[in-house]
C-alpha positions in Angstrom: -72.9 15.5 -161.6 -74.5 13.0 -163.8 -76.1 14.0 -167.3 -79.7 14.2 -166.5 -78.8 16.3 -163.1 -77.1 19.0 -166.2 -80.3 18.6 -167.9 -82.7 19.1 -165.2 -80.6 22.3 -164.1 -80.5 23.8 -167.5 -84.0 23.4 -167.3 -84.5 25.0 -163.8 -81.6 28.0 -165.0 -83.7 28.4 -168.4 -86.9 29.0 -166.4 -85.3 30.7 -162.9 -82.2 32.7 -163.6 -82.1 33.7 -159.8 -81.3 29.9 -159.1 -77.7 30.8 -160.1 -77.2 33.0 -155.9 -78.4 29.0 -154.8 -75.5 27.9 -157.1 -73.0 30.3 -155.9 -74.1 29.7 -152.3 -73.2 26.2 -152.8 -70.0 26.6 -154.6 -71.5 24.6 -157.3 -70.4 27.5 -160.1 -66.7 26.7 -160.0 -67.6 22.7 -161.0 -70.2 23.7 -163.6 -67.6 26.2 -165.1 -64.9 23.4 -164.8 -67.2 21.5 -167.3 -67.0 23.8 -169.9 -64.1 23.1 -171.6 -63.6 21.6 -175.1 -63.1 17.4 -174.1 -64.1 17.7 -170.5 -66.3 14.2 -169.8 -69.2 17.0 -168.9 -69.0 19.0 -172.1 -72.3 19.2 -173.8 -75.3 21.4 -174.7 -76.4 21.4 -171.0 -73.5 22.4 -169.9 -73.6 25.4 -172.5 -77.2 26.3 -171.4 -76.2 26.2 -167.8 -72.7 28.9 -168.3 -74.9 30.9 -170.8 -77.8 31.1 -167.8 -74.8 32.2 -165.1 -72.9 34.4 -167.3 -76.2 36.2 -168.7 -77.8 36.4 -164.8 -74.6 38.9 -164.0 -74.7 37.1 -160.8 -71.0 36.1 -161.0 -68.2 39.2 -161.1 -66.5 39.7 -164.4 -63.7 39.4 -162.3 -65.1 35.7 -161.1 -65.4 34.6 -164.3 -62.0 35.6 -165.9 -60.5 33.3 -162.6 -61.9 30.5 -164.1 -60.8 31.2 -167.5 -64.0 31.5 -169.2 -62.9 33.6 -172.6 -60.4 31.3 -173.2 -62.2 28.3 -172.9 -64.8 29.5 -175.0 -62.6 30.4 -177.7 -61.4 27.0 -177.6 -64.8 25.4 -177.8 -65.6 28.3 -181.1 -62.6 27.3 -182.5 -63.5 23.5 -181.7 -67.1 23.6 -183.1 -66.4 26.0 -186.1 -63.5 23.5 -187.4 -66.3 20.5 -187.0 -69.1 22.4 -188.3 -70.8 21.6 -185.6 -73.4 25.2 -184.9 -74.9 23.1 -181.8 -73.9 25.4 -180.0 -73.2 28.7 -181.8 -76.0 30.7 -181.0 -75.7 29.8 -176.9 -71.3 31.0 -177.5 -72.5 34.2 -179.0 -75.0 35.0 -175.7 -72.5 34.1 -173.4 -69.8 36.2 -175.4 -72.0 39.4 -175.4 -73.0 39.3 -171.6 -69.0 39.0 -170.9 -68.8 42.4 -173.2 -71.5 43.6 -171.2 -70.2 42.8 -168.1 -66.7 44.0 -169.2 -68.8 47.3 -170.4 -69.8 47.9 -166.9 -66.6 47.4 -165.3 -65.1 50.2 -167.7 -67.9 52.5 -166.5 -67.7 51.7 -162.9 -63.7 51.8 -163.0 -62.2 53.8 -165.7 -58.8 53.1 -165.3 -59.4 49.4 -165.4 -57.6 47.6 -168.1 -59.9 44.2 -167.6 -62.1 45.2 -169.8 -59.9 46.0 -173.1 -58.1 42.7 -172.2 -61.5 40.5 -172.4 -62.3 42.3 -175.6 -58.4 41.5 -176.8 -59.2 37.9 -176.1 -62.6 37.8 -177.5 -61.7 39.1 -180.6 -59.8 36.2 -181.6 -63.2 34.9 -182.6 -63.5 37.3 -185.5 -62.4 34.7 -187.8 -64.5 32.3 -186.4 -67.8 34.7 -187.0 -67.2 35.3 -190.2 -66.8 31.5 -191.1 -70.8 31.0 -189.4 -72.0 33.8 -191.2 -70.2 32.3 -194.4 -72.2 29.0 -193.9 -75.4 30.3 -192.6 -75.2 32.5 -196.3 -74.7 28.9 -198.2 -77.1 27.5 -196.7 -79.9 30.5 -197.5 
């Protein structure tokens, strides 16, 4: 998918979040969440607009997204952009971050016994020290 075809369907994702059931008809979530990975050719802040917009439509199962290895790929682009101080994309990592805690939320509620959702949290939590170092700089820079 070429760059301005990312751009355009951030753009359509921004506007229409029900876009994302065309997506997933089409197979086309797998590729875009192939993209999102630290060095992938694909990797920019359309790509990040277009997982944000599919993870925060809860469109696509927890269960989906965890196939794909979605929390650790975005620990590895927090870790990425935090050690470049690069906040690009901080604010769009934190969304998608607190729809997959949402999501993992209502998987604990739905099925109790389900350990899914302490093990996304697990995972997620690595980014602690990664939180602290934004809200370190976004203090400097006040």
């Amino acid at each position: 998918m070429p760059l301005y075809g990312l751009k355009l369907l951030s753009v359509i994702l921004e506007r229409n979040q029900a876009f994302v059931m065309i997506l997933k008809k089409l197979n086309l979530i797998s590729v875009l969440l192939e993209y999102f990975c630290v060095g992938h050719p694909k990797f920019n802040a359309f790509t990040v607009k277009i997982v944000r917009a599919v993870v925060a439509s809860r469109e696509i199962e927890l269960s989906d997204l965890l196939q794909h290895d979605i929390v650790t790929k975005l620990n590895k682009i927090m870790q990425d952009l935090v050690s470049s101080n690069a906040e690009w994309a901080s604010d769009h990592l934190l969304i998608i971050m607190n729809e997959i805690l949402h999501l993992a939320a209502e998987v604990k509620k739905t099925q109790p016994d389900s350990l899914v959702p302490q093990e996304v949290f697990n995972k997620l939590l690595v980014n602690f020290k990664y939180f602290s170092k934004l809200l370190t700089a976004s203090d400097i820079v006040s």
